[in-house]
N, C-alpha and C positions, 0 to 999 in steps of 0.2 A: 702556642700549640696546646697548651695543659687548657686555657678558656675553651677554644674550639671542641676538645671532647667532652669538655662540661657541659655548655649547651647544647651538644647533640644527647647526652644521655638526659639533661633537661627534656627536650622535644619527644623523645623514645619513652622514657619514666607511664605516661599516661597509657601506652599502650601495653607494657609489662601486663597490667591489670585485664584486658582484655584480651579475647581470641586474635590471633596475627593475621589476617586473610590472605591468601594465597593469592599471587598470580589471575587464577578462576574466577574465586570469587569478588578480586578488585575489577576485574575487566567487566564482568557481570554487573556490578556495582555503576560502571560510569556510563556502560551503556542503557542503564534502566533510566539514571537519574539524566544523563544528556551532557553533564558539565562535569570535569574530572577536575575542576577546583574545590570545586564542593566535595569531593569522596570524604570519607572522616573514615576512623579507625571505629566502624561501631559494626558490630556482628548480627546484629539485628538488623542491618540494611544489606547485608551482604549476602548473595546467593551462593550456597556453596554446590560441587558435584552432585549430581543425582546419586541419591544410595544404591546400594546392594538391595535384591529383593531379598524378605526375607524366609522366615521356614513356614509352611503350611500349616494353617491352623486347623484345628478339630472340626469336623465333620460336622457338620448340623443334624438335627431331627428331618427321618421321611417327612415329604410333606402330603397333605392329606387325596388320597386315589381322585383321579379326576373320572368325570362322566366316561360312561363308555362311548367308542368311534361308531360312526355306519359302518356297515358290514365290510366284510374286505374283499379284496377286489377280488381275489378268485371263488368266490361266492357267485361277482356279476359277469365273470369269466366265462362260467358255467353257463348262466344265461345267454351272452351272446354266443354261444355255444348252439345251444340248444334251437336258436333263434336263424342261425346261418344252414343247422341240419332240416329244420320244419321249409324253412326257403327252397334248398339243392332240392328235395322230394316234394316241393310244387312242383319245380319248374323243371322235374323231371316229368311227373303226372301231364303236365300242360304239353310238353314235346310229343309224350306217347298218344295223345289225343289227336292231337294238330295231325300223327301221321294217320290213327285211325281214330274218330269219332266214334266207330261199331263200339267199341273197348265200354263206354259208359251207357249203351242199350239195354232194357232189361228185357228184351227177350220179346218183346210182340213180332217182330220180323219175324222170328226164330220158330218157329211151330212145335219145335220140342223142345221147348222151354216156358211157352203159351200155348195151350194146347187151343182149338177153337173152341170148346164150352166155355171158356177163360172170358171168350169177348161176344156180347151180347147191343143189342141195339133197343132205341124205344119204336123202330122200326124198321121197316125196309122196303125197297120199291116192289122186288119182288124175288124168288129166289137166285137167279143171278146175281144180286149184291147182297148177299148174308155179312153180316156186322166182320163175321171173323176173315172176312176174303181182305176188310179194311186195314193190313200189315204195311206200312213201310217197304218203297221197292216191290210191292208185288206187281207182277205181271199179266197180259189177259191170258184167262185160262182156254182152255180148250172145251169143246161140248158148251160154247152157247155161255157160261161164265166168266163173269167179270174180276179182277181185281181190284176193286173196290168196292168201300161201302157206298150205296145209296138211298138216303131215306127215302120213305112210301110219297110223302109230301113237304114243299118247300113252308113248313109253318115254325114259329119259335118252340121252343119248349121240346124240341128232338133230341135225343141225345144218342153217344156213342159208348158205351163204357168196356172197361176189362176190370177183370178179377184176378189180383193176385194171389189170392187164396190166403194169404195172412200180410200184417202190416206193414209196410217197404216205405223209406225214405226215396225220394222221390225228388228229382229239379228241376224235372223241364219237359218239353213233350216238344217232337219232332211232327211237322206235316207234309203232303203232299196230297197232289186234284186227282181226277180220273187220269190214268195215261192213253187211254184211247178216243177221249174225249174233252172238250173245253169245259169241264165242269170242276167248282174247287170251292172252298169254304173258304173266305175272305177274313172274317172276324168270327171269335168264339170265345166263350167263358170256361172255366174248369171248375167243376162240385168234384169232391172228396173225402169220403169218410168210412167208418172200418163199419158202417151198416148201410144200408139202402135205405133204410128210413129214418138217417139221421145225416143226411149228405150236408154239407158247405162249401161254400162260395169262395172261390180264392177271392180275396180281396187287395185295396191299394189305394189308400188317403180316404179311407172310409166310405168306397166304391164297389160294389164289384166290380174287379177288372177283367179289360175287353183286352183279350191279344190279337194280335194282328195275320194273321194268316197266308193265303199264299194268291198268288197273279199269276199261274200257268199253271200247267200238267205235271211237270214231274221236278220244278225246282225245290228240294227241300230246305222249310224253314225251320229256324229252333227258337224257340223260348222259353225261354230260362223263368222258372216262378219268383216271386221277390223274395223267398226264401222255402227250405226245404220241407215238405209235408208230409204225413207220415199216414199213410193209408192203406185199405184193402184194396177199396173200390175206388177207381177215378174215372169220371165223364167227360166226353168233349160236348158244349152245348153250343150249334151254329147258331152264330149271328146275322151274318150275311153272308152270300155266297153268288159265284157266277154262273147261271143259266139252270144246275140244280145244286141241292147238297150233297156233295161225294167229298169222300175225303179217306184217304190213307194216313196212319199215324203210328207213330212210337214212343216212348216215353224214356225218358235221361234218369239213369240211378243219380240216389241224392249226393253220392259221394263225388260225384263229377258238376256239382254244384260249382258255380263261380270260373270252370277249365272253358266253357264253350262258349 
């Protein structure tokens, strides 16, 4: 009996010296190494419990301002904002057209809004067709007068003009033929300028451009110019036409540009 707890405290003596491993840290020990013959009493091979976190250390230095961001979003807020409001009052503008087209008319139909000195011709056939009878929708007059204009001779170089009396944004000109007769201006050009001796040429891919006119009596066409011009005086100059030159016209304010 007295041998047997000698040699146990023999076998125990080496470990005195070193940390005891728990439980934890023997199982951790023989599962890392695979063979639990091999475990040894050494604390350097033995895993023990994960610790306790410990207390928070000190704060570091700000670090240095980074670049500024792109704008923020309610900046681009505002713009799609902005962008959905210019939309709703297109496509309000385009509704009120669609019901009435008259709404973007600057007034040659109207007689008191263009008075007839306003609209002047490079001629006429004869006084039944005087330039200013040439209104949009007019009808035959009474006592022997026409509604429409008709020049003196079918040659180029005729024109039709009105006077705004000062400068007007401008987008488009409406036409229409004789309505008592099969006569009607087919193709024509537009000159435009705030003098009479300084007129131009609407243009288009470095052309004058020819617009297209009308095929009956009283269907009216519109044509839109390739953008808004801003003038006193504007001409219709025919280019072709069927049987003679007559032609009824109205012109589209600039602001109804791009609605018709």
């Amino acid at each position: 009996m007295k041998f047997s707890v000698a040699v146990t405290l023999i076998l125990l003596f080496p470990c005195v010296l070193c940390h005891m491993p728990t439980l934890y840290e023997f199982c951790s020990h023989v599962v890392a190494n695979g063979n639990s013959s091999l475990a040894r009493c050494d604390s350097s091979q033995c895993q023990g419990r994960p610790g306790k976190r410990g207390n928070e250390g000190i704060r570091g230095l700000p670090g240095i301002k980074g670049e500024q961001g792109e704008p923020g979003t309610a900046e681009h807020l505002e713009e799609r904002i902005k962008k959905l409001e210019d939309s709703f009052l297109m496509t309000q503008k385009q509704l009120l057209v669609i019901k009435n087209p008259e709404i973007c008319y600057m007034g040659v139909k109207n007689r008191h809004i263009i008075a007839d000195s306003q609209i002047t011709a490079s001629s006429i056939y004869d006084n039944r067709f005087h330039a200013y009878y040439g209104r949009l929708d007019s009808v035959d007059r009474s006592g022997g007068k026409y509604a429409v204009w008709a020049a003196k001779r079918n040659t180029i170089g005729k024109w039709h003009q009105v006077d705004f009396k000062a400068p007007k944004p401008i987008g488009g000109i409406v036409t229409q033929g004789r309505s008592d007769a099969d006569q009607w201006v087919r193709s024509f050009k537009i000159s435009y300028g705030n003098s009479t001796n300084a007129m131009m040429t609407i243009r288009e891919n470095d052309s004058d451009k020819v617009f297209t006119g009308n095929n009956d009596r009283n269907t009216k066409v519109t044509n839109m110019f390739p953008h808004v011009i801003i003038c006193r005086y504007i001409r219709v100059y025919p280019q072709t036409w069927y049987d003679h030159m007559s032609m009824r016209v109205e012109y589209i304010d600039g602001m109804c540009h791009g609605l018709l």
